[in-house]
Biopython code that builds the backbone (N, CA, C, O; Angstrom):
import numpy as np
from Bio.PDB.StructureBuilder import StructureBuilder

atoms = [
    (1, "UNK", "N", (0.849, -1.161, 0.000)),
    (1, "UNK", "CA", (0.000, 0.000, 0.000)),
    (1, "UNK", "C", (0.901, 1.232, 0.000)),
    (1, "UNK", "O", (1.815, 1.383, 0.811)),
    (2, "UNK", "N", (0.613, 2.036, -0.884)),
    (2, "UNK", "CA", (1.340, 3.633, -0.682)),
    (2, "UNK", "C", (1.281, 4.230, 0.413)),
    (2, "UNK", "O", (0.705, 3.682, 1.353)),
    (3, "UNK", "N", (1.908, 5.599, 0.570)),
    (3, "UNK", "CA", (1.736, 6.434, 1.388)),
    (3, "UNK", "C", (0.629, 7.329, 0.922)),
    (3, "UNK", "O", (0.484, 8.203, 1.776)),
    (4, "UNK", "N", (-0.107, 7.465, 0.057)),
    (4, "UNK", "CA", (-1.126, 8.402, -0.774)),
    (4, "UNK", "C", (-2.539, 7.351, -0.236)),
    (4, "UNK", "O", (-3.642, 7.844, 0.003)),
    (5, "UNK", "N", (-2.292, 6.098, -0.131)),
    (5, "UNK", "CA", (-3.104, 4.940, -0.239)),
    (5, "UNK", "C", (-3.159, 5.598, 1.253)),
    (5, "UNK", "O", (-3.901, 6.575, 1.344)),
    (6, "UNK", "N", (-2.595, 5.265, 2.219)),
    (6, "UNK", "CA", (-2.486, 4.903, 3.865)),
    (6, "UNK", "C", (-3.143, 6.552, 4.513)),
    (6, "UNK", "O", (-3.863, 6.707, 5.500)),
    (7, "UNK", "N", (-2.658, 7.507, 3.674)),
    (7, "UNK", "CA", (-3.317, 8.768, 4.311)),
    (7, "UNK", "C", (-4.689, 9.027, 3.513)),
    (7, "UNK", "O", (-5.248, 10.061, 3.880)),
    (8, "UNK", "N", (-5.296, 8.374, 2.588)),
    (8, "UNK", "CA", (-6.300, 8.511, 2.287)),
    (8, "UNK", "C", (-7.643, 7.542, 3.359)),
    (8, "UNK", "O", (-8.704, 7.867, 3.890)),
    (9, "UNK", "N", (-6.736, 6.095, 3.243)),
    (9, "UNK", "CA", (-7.593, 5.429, 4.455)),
    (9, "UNK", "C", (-7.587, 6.217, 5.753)),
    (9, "UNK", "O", (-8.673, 6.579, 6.206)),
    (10, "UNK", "N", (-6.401, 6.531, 6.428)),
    (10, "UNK", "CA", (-6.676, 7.324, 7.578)),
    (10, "UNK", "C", (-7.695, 8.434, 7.440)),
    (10, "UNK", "O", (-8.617, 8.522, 8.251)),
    (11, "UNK", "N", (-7.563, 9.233, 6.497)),
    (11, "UNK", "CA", (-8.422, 10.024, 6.581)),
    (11, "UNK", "C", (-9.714, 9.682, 6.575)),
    (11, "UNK", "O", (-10.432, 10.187, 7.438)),
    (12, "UNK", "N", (-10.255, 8.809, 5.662)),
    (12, "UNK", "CA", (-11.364, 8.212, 5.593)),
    (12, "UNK", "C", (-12.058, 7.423, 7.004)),
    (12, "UNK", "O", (-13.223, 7.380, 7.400)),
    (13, "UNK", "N", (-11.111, 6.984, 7.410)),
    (13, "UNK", "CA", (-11.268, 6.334, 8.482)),
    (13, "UNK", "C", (-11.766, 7.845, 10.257)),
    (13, "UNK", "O", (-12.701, 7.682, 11.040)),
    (14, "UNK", "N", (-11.199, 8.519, 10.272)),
    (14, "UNK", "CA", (-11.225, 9.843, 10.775)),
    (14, "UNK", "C", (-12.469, 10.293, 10.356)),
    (14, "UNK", "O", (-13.330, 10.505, 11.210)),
    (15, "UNK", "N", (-12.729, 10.493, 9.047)),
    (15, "UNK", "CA", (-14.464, 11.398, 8.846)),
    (15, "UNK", "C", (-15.107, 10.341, 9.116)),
    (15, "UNK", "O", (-16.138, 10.640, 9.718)),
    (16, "UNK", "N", (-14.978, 9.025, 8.932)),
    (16, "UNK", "CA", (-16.150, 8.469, 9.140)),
    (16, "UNK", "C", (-16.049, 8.158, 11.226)),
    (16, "UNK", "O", (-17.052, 7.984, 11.918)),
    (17, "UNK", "N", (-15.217, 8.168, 11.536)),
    (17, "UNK", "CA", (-15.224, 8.244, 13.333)),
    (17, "UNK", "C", (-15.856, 9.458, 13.583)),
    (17, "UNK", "O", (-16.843, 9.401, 14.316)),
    (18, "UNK", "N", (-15.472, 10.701, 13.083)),
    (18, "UNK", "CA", (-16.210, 11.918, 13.182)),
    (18, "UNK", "C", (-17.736, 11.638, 13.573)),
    (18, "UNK", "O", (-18.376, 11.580, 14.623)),
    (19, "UNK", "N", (-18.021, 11.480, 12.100)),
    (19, "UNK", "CA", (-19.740, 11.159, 11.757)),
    (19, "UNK", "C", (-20.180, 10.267, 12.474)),
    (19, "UNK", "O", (-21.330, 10.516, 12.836)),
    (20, "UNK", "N", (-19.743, 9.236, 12.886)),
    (20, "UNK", "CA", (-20.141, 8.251, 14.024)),
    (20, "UNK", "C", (-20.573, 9.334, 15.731)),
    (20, "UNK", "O", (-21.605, 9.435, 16.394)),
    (21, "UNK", "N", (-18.891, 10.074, 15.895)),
    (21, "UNK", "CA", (-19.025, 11.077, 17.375)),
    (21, "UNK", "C", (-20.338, 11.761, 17.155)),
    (21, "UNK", "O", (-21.193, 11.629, 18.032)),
    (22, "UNK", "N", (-20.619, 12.519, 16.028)),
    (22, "UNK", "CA", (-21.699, 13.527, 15.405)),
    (22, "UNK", "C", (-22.760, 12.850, 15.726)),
    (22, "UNK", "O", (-23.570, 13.495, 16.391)),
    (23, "UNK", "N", (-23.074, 11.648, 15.461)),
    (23, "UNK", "CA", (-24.859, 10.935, 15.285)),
    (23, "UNK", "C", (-24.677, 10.964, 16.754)),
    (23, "UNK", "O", (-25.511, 11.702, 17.279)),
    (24, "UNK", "N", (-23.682, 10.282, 17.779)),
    (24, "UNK", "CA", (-24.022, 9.860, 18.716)),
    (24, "UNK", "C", (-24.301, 11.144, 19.958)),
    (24, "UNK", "O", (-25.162, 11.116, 20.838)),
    (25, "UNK", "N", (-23.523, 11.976, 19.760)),
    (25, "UNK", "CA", (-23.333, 13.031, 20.296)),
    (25, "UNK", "C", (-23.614, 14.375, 20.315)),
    (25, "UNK", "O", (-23.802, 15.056, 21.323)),
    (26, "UNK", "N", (-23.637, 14.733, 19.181)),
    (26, "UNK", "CA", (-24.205, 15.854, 18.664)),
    (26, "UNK", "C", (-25.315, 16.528, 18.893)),
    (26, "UNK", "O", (-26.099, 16.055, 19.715)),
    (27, "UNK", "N", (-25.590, 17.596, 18.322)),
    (27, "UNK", "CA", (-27.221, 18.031, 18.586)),
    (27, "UNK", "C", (-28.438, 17.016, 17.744)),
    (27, "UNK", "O", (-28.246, 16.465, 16.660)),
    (28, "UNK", "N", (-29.456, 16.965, 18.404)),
    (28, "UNK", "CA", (-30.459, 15.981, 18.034)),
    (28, "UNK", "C", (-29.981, 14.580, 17.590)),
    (28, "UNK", "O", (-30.562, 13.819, 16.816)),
    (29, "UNK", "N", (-28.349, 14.314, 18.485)),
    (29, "UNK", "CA", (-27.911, 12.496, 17.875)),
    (29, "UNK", "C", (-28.541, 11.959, 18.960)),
    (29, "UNK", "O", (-29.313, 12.604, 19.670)),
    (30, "UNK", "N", (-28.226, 10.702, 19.142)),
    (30, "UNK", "CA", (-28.646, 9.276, 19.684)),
    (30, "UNK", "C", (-29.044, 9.724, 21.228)),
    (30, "UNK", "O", (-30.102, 9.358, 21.739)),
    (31, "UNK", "N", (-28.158, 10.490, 21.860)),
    (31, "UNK", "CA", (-28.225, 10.598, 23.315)),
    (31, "UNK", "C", (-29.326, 12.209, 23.408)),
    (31, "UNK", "O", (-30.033, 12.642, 24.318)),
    (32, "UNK", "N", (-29.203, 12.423, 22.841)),
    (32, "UNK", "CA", (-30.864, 13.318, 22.691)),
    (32, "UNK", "C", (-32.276, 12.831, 22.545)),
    (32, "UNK", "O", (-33.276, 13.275, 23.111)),
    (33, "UNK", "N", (-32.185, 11.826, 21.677)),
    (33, "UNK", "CA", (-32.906, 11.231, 21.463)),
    (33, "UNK", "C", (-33.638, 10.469, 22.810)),
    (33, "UNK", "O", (-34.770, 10.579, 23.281)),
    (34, "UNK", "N", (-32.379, 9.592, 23.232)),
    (34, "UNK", "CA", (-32.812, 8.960, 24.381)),
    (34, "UNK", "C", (-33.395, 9.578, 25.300)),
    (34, "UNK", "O", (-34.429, 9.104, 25.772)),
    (35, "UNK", "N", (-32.913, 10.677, 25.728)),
    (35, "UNK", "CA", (-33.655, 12.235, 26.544)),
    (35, "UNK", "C", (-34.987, 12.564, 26.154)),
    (35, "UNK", "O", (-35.879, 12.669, 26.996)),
    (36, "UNK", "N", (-35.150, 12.707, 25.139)),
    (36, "UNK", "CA", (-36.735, 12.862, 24.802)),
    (36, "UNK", "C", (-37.246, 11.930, 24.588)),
    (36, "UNK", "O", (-38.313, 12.201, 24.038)),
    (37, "UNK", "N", (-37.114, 10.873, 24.705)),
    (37, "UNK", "CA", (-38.257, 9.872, 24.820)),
    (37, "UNK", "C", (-38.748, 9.378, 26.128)),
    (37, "UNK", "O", (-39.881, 9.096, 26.519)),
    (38, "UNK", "N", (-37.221, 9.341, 26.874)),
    (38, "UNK", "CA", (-38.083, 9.744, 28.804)),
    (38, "UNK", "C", (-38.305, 10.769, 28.995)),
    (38, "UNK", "O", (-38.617, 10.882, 30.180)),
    (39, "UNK", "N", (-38.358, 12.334, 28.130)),
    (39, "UNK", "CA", (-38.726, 12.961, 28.731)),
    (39, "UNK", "C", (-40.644, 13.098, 28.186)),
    (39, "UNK", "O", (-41.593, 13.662, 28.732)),
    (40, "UNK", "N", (-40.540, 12.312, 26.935)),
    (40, "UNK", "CA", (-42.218, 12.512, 26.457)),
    (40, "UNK", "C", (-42.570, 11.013, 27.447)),
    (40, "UNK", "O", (-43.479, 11.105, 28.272)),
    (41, "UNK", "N", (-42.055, 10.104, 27.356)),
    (41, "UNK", "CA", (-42.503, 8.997, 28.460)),
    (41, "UNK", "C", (-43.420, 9.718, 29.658)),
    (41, "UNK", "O", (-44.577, 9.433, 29.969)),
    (42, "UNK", "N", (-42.352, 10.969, 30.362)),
    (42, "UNK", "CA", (-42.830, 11.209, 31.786)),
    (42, "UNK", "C", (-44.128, 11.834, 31.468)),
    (42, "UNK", "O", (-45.060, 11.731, 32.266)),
    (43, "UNK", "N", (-44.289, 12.659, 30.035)),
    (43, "UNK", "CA", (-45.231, 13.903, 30.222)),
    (43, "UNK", "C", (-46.226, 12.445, 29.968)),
    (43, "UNK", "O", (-46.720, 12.229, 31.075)),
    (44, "UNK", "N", (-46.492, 11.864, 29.438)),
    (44, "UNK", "CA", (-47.688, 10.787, 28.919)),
    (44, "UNK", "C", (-48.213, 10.014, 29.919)),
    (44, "UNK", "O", (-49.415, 9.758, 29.993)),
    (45, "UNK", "N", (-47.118, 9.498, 30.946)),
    (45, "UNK", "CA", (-47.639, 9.313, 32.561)),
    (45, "UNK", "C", (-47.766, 10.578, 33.079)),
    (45, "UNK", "O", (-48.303, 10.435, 34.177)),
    (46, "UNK", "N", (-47.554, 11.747, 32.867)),
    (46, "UNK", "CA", (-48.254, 12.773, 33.450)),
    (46, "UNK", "C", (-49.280, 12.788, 33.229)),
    (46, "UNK", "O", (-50.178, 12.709, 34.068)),
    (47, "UNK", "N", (-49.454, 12.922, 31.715)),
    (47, "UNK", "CA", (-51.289, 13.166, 31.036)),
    (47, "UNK", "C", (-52.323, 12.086, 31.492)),
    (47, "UNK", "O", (-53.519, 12.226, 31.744)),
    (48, "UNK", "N", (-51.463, 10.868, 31.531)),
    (48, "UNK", "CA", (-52.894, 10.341, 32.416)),
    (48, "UNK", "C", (-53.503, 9.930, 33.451)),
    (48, "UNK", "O", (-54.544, 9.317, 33.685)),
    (49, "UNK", "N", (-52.477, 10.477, 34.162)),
    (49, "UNK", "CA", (-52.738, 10.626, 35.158)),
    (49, "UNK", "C", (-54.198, 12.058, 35.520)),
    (49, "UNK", "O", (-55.325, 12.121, 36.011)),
    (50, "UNK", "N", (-53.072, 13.043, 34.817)),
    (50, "UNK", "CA", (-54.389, 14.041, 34.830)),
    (50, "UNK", "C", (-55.979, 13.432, 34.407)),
    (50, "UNK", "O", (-57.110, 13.248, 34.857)),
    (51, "UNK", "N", (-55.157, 13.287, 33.237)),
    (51, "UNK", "CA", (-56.845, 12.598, 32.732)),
    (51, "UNK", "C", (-57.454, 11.864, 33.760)),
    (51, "UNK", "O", (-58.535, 12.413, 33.969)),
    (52, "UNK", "N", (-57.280, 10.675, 34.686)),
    (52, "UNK", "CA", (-57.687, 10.056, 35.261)),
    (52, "UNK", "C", (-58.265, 11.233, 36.550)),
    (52, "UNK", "O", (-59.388, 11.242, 37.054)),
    (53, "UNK", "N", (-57.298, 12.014, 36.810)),
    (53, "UNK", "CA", (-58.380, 12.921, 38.222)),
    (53, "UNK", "C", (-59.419, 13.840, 37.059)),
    (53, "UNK", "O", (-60.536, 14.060, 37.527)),
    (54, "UNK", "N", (-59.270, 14.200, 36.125)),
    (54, "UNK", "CA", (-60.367, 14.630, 35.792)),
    (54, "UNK", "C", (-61.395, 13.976, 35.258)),
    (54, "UNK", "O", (-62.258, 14.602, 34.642)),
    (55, "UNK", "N", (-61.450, 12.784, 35.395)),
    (55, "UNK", "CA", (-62.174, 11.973, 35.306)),
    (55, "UNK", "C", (-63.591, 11.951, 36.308)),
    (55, "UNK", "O", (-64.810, 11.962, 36.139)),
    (56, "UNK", "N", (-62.325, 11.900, 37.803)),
    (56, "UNK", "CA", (-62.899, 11.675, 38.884)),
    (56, "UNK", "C", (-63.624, 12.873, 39.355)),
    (56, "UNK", "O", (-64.623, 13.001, 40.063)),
    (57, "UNK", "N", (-62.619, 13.955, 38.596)),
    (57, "UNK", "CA", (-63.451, 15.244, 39.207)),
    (57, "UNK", "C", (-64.847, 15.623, 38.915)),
    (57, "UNK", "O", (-65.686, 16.244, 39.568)),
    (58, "UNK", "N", (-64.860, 14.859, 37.295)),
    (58, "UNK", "CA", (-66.231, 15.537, 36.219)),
    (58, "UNK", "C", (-67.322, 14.516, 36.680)),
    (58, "UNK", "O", (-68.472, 14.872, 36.423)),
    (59, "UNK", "N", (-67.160, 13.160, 37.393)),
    (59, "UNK", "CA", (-67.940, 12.313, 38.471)),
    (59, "UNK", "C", (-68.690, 13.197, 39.701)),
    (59, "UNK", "O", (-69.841, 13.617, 39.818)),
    (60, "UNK", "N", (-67.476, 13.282, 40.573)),
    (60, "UNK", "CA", (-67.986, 13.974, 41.785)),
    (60, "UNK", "C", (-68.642, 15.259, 41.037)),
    (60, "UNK", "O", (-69.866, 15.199, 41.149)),
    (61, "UNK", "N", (-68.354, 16.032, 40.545)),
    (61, "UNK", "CA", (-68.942, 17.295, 40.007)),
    (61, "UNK", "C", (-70.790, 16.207, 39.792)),
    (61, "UNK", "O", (-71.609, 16.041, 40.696)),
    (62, "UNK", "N", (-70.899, 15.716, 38.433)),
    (62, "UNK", "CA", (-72.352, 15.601, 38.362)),
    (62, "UNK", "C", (-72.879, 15.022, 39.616)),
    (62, "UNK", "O", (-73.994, 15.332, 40.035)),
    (63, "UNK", "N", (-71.845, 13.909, 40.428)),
    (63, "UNK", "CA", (-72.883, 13.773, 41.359)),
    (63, "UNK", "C", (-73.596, 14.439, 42.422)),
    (63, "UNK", "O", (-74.682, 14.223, 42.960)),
    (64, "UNK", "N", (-72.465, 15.525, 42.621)),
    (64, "UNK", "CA", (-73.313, 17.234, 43.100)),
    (64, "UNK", "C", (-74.409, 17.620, 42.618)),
    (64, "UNK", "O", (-75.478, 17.874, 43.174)),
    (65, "UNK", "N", (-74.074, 17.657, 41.457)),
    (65, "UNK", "CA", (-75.035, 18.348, 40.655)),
    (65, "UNK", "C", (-76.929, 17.586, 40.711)),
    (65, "UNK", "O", (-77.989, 18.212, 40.687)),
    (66, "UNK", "N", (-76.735, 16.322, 40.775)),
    (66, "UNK", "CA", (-77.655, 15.433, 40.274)),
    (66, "UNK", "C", (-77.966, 14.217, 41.247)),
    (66, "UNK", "O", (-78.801, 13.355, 40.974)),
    (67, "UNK", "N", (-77.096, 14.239, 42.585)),
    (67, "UNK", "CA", (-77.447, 13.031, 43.580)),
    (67, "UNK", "C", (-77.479, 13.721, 44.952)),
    (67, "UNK", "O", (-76.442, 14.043, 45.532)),
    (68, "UNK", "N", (-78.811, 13.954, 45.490)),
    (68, "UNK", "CA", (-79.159, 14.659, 46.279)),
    (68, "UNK", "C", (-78.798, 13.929, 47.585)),
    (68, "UNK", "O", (-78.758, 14.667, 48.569)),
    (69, "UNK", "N", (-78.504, 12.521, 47.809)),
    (69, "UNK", "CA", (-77.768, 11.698, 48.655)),
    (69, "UNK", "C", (-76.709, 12.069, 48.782)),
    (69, "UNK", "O", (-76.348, 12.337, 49.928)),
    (70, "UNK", "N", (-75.922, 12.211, 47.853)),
    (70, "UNK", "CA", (-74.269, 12.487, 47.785)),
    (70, "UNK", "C", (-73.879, 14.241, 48.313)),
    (70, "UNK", "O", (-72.868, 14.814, 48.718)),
    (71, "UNK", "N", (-74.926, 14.530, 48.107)),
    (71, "UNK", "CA", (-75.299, 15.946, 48.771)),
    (71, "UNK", "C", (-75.035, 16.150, 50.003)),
    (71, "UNK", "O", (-74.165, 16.814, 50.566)),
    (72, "UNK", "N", (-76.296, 15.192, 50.546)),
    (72, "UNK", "CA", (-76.047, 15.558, 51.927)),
    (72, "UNK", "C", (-74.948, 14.869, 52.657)),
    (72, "UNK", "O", (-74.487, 15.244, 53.735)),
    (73, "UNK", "N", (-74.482, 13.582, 51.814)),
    (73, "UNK", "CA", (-73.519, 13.457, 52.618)),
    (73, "UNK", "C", (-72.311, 14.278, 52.997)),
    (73, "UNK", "O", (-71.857, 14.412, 54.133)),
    (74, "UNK", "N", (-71.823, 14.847, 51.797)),
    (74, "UNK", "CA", (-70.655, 15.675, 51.733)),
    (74, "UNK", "C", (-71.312, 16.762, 52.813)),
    (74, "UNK", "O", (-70.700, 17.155, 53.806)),
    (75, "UNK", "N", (-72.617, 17.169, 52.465)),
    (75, "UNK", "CA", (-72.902, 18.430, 53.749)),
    (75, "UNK", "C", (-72.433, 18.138, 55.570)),
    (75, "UNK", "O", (-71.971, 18.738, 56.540)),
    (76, "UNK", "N", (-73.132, 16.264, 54.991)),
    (76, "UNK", "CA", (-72.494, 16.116, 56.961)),
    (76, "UNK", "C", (-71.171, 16.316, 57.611)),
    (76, "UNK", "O", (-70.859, 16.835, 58.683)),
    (77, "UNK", "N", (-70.247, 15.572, 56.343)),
    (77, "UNK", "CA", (-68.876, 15.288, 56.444)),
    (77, "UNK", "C", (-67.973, 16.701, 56.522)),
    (77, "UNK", "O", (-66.987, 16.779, 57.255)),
    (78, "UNK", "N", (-68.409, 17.752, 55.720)),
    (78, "UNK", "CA", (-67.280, 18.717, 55.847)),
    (78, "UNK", "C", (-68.249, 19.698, 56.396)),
    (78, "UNK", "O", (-67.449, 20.403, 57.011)),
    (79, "UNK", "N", (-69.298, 20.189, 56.587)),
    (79, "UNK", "CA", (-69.484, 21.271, 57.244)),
    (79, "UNK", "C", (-70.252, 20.785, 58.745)),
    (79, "UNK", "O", (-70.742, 21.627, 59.498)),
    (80, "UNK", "N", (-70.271, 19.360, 59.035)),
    (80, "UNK", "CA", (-71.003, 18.697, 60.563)),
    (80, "UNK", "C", (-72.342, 19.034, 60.397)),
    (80, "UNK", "O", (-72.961, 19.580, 61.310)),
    (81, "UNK", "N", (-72.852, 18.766, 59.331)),
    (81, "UNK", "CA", (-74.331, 19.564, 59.771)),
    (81, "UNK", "C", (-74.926, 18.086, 60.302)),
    (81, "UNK", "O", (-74.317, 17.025, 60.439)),
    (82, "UNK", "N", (-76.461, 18.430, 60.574)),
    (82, "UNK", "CA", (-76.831, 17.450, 61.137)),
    (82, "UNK", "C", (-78.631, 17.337, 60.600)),
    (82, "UNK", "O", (-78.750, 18.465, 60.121)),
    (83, "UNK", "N", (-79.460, 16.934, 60.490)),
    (83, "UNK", "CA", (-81.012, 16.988, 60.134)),
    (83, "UNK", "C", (-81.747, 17.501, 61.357)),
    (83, "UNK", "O", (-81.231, 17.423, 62.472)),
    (84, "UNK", "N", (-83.210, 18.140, 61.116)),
    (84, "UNK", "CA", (-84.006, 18.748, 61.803)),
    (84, "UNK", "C", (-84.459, 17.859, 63.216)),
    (84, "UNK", "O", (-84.634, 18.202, 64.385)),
    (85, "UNK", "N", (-84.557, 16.521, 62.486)),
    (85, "UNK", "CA", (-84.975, 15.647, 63.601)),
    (85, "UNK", "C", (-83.913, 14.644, 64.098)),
    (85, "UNK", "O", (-84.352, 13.507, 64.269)),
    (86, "UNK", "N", (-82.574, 14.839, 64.373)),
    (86, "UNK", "CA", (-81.596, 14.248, 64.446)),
    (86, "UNK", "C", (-80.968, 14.558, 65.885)),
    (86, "UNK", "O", (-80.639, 15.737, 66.018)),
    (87, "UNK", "N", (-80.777, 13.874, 66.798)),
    (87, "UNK", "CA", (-79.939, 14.337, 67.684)),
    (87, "UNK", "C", (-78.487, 13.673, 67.892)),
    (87, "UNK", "O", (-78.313, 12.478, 67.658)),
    (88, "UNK", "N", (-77.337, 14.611, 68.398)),
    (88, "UNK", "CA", (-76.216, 14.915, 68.507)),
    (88, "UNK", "C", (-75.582, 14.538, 69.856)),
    (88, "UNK", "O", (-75.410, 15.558, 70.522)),
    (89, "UNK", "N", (-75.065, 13.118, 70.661)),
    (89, "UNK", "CA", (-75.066, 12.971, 72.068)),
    (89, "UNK", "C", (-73.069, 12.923, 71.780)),
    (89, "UNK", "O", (-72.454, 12.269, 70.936)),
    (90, "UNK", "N", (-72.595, 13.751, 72.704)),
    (90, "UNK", "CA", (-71.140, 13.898, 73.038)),
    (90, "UNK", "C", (-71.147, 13.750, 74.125)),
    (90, "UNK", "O", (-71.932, 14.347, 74.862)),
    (91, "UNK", "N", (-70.246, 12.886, 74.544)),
    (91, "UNK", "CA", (-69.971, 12.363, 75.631)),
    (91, "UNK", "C", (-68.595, 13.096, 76.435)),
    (91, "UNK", "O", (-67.539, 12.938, 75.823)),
    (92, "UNK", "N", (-68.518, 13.782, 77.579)),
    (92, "UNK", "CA", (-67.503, 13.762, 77.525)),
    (92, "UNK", "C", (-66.509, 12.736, 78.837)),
    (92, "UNK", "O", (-66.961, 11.696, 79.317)),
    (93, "UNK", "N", (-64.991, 13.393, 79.255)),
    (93, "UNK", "CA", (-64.387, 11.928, 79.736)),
    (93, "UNK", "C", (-65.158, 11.293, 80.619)),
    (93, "UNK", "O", (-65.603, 10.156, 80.467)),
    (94, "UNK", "N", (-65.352, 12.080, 81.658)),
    (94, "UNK", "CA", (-65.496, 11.790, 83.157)),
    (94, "UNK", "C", (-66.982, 11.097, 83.033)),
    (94, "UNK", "O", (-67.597, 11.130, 84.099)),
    (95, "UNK", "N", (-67.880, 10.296, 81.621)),
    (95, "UNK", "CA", (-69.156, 10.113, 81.777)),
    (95, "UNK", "C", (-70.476, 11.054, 81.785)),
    (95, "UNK", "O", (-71.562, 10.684, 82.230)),
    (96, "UNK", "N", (-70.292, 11.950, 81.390)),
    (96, "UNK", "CA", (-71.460, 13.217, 81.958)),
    (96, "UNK", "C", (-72.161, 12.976, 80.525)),
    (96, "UNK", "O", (-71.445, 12.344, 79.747)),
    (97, "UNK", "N", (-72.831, 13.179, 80.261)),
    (97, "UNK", "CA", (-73.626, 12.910, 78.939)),
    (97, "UNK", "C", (-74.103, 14.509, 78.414)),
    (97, "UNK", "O", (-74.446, 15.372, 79.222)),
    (98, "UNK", "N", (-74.075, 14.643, 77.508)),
    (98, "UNK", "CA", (-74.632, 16.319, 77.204)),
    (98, "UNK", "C", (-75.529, 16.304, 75.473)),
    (98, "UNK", "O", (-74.985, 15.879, 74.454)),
    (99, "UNK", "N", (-76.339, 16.624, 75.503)),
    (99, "UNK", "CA", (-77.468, 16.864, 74.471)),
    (99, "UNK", "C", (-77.316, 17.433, 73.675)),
    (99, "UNK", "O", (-78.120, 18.240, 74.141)),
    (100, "UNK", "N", (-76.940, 18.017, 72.514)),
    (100, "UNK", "CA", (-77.231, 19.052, 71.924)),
    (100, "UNK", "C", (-78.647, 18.777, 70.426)),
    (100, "UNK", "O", (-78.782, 17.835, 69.646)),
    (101, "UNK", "N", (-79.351, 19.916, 70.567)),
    (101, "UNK", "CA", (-80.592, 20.631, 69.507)),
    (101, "UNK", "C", (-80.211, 20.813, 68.824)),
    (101, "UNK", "O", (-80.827, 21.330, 67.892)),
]
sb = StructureBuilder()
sb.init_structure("model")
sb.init_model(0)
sb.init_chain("A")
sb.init_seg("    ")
for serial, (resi, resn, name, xyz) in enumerate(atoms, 1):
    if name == "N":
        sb.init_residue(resn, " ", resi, " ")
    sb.init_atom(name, np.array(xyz, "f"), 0.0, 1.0, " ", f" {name:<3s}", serial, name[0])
structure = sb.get_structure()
């Protein structure tokens, strides 16, 4: 093989290692790539997650809207209310019993 021969392979050999560093490394090469696909991975378990509470939300919403049971329950649970004909017995430690209207 020449010396014209041997620096042409080297060289050849060099751009094409280049272009190899370039795909792998480079902007938008291989290891970018890999980056955005966990990074669209995460958003897609993000999205459905969302989706799934708004799921749950647009549920509880009609059943507000439309289940007069589910009504009052939520009324008992977060604001203590209680019905007209309902009584309320708290006890406290020492045994004393107390009434409330």
């Amino acid at each position: 093989m020449s010396s014209k021969q041997k620096i042409l392979l080297s060289l050849s050999i060099l751009i094409i290692f280049s272009l190899l560093l370039f795909i792998v490394f480079g902007d938008n090469g291989i290891v970018d790539l890999n980056l955005l696909k966990r990074e669209r991975d995460g958003l897609i378990e993000k999205n459905a997650k969302i989706t799934m509470d708004n799921l749950s939300l647009y549920r509880e919403s009609d059943r507000l809207e439309h289940d007069p049971r589910y009504i009052e329950d939520v009324v008992r649970q977060e604001l203590g209310l209680i019905g007209e004909d309902e009584v309320i017995f708290k006890l406290k430690n020492n045994g004393e019993h107390k009434v409330k209207r």
